[in-house]
C-alpha positions as CSV (number, residue, x, y, z in Angstrom):
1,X,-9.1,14.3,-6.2
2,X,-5.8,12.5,-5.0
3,X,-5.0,13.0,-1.6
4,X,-1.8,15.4,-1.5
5,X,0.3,12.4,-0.7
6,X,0.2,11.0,-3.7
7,X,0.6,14.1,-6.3
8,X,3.6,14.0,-7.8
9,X,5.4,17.8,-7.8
10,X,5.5,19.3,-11.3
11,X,8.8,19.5,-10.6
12,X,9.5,15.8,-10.6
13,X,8.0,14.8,-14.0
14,X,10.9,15.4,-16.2
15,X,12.7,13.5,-14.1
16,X,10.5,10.6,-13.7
17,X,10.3,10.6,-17.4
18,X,14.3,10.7,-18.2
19,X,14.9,8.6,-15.2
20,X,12.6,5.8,-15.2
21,X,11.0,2.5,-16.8
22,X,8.3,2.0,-18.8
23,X,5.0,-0.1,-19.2
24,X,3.1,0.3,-22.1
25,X,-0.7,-0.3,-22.7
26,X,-3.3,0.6,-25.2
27,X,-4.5,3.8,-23.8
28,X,-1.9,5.3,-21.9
29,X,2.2,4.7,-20.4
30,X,3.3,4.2,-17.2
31,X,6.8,6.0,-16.3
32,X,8.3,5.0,-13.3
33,X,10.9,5.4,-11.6
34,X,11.9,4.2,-7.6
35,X,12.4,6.7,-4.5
36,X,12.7,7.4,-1.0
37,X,9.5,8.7,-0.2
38,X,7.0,6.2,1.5
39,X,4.5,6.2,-0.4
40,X,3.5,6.3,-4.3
41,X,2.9,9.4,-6.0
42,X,1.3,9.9,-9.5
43,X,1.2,12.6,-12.0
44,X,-1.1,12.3,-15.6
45,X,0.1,14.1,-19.0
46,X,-3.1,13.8,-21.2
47,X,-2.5,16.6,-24.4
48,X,-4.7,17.5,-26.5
49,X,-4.7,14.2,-28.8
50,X,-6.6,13.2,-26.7
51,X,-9.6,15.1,-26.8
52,X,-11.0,18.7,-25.8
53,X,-10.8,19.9,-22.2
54,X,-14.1,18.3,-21.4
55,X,-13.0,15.4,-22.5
56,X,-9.5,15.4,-21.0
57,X,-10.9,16.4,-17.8
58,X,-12.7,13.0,-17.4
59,X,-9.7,11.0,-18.0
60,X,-8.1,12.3,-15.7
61,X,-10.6,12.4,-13.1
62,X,-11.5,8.4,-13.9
63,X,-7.7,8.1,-14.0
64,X,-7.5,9.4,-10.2
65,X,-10.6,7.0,-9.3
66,X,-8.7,3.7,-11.2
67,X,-5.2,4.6,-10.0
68,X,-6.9,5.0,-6.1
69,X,-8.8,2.3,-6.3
70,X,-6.3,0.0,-7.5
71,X,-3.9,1.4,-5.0
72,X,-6.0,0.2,-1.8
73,X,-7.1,-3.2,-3.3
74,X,-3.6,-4.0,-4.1
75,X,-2.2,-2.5,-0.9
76,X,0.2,-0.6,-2.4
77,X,0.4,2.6,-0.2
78,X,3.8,1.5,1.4
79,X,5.4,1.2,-2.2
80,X,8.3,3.7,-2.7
81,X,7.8,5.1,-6.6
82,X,7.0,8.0,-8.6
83,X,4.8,7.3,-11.0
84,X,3.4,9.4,-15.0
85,X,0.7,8.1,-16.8
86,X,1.2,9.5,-20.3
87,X,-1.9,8.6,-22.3
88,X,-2.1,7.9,-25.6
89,X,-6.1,7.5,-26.8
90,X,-9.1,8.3,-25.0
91,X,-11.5,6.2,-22.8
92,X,-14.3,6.8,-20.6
93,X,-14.9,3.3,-19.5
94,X,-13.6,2.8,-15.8
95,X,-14.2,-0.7,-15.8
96,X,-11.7,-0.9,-18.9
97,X,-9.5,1.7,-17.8
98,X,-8.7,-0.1,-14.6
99,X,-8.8,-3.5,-16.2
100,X,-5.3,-1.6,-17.8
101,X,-4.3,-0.1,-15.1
102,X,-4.2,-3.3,-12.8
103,X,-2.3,-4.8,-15.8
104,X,0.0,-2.6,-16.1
105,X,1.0,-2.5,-12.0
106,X,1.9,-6.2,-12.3
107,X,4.1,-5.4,-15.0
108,X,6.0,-2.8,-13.3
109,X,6.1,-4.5,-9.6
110,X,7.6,-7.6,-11.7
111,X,10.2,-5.6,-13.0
């Protein structure tokens, strides 16, 4: 689970998703959009495209582990932004999950 720090509110994810920018990849969108808080906060839309509950549950769960992981390794915990992953297709392999992920962060911190 995401330390409460980094949730995003329910009540900020339509305006992440009006608001911000986006970086596409093959399973799954980043939405993102700069703020005042001191530290990055994320919020995952997976519907039902994807998958049954079972298998939306563990997105989301390897999700939390990729988007943590990449987080600390990249020391991004100072970084200002709200941030949706909207995903598109399904995939249970962390390695390639985060392989995105990490892509996907260098897009948006180049922007």
């Amino acid at each position: 689970m995401l330390p409460k720090k980094f949730r995003l509110p329910p009540e900020n994810f339509k305006q992440v998703y009006r608001q911000g920018k986006k970086a596409r990849g093959k399973y799954g969108m980043f939405v993102f959009v700069k703020t005042d808080v001191g530290n990055p906060r994320f919020g995952f839309v997976l519907s039902k495209k994807i998958g049954g509950a079972v298998a939306r549950n563990r997105m989301t769960r390897l999700l939390r582990v990729v988007v943590m992981e990449v987080v600390n390794e990249k020391n991004l915990s100072q970084l200002g932004m709200d941030f949706q992953y909207i995903a598109f297709s399904y995939c249970d392999k962390k390695n390639l999950l985060k392989r995105e992920v990490e892509g996907q962060f260098k897009e948006i911190l180049s922007k």
